[in-house]
N, C-alpha and C positions, 0 to 999 in steps of 0.2 A: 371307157368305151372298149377297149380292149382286150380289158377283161371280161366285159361283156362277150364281145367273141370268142374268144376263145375259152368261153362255159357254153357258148351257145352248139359250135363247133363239137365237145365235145360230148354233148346230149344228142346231138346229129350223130355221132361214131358208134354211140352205145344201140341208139334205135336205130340204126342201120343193121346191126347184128342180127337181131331179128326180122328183118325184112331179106338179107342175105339168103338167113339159114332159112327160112322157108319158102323163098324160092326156087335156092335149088334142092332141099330136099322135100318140101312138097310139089315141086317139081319132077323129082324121077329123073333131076340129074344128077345126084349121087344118094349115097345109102348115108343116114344119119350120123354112125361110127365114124365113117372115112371122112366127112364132114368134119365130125369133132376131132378126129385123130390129124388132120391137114391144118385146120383150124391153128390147135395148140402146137404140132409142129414148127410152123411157119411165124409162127407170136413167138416162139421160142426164140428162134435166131434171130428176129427182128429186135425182140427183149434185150438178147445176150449181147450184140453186136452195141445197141443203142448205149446200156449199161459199160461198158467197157471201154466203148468210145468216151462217153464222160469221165471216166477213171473213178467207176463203182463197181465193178465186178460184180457177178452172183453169189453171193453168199448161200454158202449146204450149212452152215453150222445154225444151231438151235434148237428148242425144243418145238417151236412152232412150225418149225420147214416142213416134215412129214404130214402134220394137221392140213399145213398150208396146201400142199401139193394135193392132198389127197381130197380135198374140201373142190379145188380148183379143178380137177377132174369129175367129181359129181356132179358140180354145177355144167360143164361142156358134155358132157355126154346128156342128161337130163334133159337140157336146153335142145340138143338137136334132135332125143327120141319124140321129144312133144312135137317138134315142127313138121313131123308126120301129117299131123290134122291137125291143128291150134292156127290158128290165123291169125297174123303177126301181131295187130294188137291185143289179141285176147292174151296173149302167150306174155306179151312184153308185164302184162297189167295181174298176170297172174305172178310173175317171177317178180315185178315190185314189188308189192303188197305184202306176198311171202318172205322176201326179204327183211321189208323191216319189222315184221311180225318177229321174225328168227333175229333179228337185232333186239327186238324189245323182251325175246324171252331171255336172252342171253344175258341182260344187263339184269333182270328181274330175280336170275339164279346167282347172279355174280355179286347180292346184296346192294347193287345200286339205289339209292334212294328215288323213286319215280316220281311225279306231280302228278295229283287230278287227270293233268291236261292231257300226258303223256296215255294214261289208261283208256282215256275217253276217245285220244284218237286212235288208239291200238284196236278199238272196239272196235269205231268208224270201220277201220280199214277191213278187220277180219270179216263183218257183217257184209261189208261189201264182197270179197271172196263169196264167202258163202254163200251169197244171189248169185252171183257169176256160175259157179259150180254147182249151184241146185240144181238136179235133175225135172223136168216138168214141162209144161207149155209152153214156156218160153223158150226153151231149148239150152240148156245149161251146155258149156263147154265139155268135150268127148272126155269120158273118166280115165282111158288110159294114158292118151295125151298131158293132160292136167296134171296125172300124178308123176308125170315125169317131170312136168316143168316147177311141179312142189319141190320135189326133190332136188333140181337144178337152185331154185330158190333157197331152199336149207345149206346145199353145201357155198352157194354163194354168202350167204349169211352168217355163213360159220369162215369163212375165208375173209372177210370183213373185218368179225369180231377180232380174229388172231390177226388181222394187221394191225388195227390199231397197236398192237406194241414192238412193232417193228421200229428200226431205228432210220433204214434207208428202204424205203417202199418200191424204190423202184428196181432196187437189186434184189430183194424181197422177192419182188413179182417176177424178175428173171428165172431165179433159180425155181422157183414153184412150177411155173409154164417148164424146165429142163423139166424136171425130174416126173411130170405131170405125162409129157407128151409121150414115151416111150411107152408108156401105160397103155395110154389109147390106141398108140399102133398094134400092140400087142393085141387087144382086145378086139381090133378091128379085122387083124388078120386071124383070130380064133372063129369068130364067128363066119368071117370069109370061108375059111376049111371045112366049120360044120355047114355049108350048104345054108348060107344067110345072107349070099354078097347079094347086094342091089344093083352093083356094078357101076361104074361113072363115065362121066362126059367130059368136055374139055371146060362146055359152059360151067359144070359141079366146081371140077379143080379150082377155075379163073373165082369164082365165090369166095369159095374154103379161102382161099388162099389171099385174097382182099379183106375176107373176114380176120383171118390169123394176123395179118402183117399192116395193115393201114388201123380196122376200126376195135381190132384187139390188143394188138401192140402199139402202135402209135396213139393209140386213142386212150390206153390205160397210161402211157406214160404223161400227155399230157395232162391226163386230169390229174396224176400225182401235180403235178408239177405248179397249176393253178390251186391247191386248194388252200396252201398255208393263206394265200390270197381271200380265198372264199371264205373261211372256217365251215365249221360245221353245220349251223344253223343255214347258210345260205347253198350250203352244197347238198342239203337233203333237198331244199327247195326246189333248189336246178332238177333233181331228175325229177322229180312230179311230171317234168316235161317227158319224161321219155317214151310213156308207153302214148301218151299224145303223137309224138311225133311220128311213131312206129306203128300206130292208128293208120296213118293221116299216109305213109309210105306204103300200107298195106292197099289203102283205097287207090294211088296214084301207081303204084307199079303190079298190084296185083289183083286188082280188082274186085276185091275184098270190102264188102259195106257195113260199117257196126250197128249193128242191131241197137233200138230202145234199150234192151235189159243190160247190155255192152257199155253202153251212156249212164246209165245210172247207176250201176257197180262201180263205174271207173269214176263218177262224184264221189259216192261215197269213200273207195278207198284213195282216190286224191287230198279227198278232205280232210278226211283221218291221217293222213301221212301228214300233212301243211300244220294240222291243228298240232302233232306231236311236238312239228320242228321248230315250231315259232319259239322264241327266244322266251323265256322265264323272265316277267319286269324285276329289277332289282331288287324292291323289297322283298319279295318273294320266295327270294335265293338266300 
């Protein structure tokens, strides 16, 4: 039971993210930059502190550190230029799907042996994208939005793949969010000077800043923490729930209604994600 909540808990952390960042920056309480630059700021020292207090420190050393950071900054800046126009579940259910598409290509170039099952739910999922983001009478998701949150998708995906060989994830993920964050300041006050700022509010910061330090930081360190728990098969499961729950947040705080086509994208690439994850029967393997 426990563990139950505190998977539950942490599927609530992640689809809060999304609901956060689009309302205060489709809100027009902060500029999506400063957003993602507050964001990773704030996860930083939440990270480094949390990390160090256990007596893990952040580790810089590796070949993966600079992938890592630099992966982990695509994905935060990506993720806040879509929340311009993407509406939190469309956005949550496009950076899923994307991800584990970008999981499935990775394993696919890295000579992984794949199953059937694996292929047929990769398919599920991508076909589903592809309704979601067809342009037409149903009204496909805004193209410049979308390819941002593609792109937040990819470098999340690729920030994934290079943890898995991390040896302590959570110091891992400290020092990535360091080295990550000065980026984004940088980037946020370039575009500030050329005459790009959005400008913010107090509501913007109080976001950013429950985004970076509660459902970024706190919330990446506990699902480290529960997964040896969970293993694999049952932790792709668990987020199936997210862009559900980041739906269902978008309708209760933002009053945001998902369309028919929105329903039936998010089946099929639910489907496709679950069909992937499901456990191989023994003989099989």
């Amino acid at each position: 039971m426990r563990l139950f909540f505190l998977t539950a808990l942490t599927m609530c952390a992640f689809a809060a993210n999304s609901v956060l960042n689009r309302l205060a920056v489709g809100g027009g309480w902060i500029g999506p930059l400063d957003f993602a630059a507050m964001r990773l700021g704030s996860g930083a020292v939440a990270l480094w502190l949390l990390a160090a207090g256990l007596g893990r420190p952040a580790r810089f050393s590796g070949r993966s550190r600079l992938v890592g950071a630099a992966a982990l900054l695509a994905y935060m800046l990506g993720f806040s230029l879509a929340y311009l126009a993407l509406p939190a579940g469309v956005g949550a259910l496009i950076l899923f799907g994307g991800v584990q598409i970008t999981m499935f290509a990775g394993a696919l170039l890295s000579g992984e042996a794949l199953p059937p099952r694996r292929w047929a739910g990769a398919g599920l999922a991508f076909a589903g994208l592809a309704w979601l983001l067809w342009p037409g009478a149903g009204g496909g998701a805004a193209p410049l939005p979308a390819l941002s949150m593609a792109v937040a998708a990819f470098g999340w995906g690729v920030y994934s793949l290079a943890g898995r060989r991390e040896g302590d994830a959570l110091a891992a993920t400290a020092a990535n969010f360091v080295l990550a964050a000065p980026v984004a300041v940088l980037v946020a006050i370039a575009v500030a000077a050329g005459g790009g700022a959005a400008g913010y509010s107090g509501q913007g910061i109080g976001l950013a800043l429950v985004s970076g330090i509660v459902t970024s930081g706190l919330g990446y360190a506990l699902w480290y923490a529960i997964l040896p728990a969970l293993g694999a098969g049952r932790a792709a499961v668990a987020q199936l729930t997210v862009p559900v729950i980041a739906a269902l947040g978008g309708v209760a705080l933002l009053g945001e209604a998902p369309g028919l086509r929105f329903l039936m994208a998010a089946a099929l690439v639910l489907g496709g994600v679950g069909l992937a994850a499901m456990p191989m029967p023994r003989a099989a393997r």
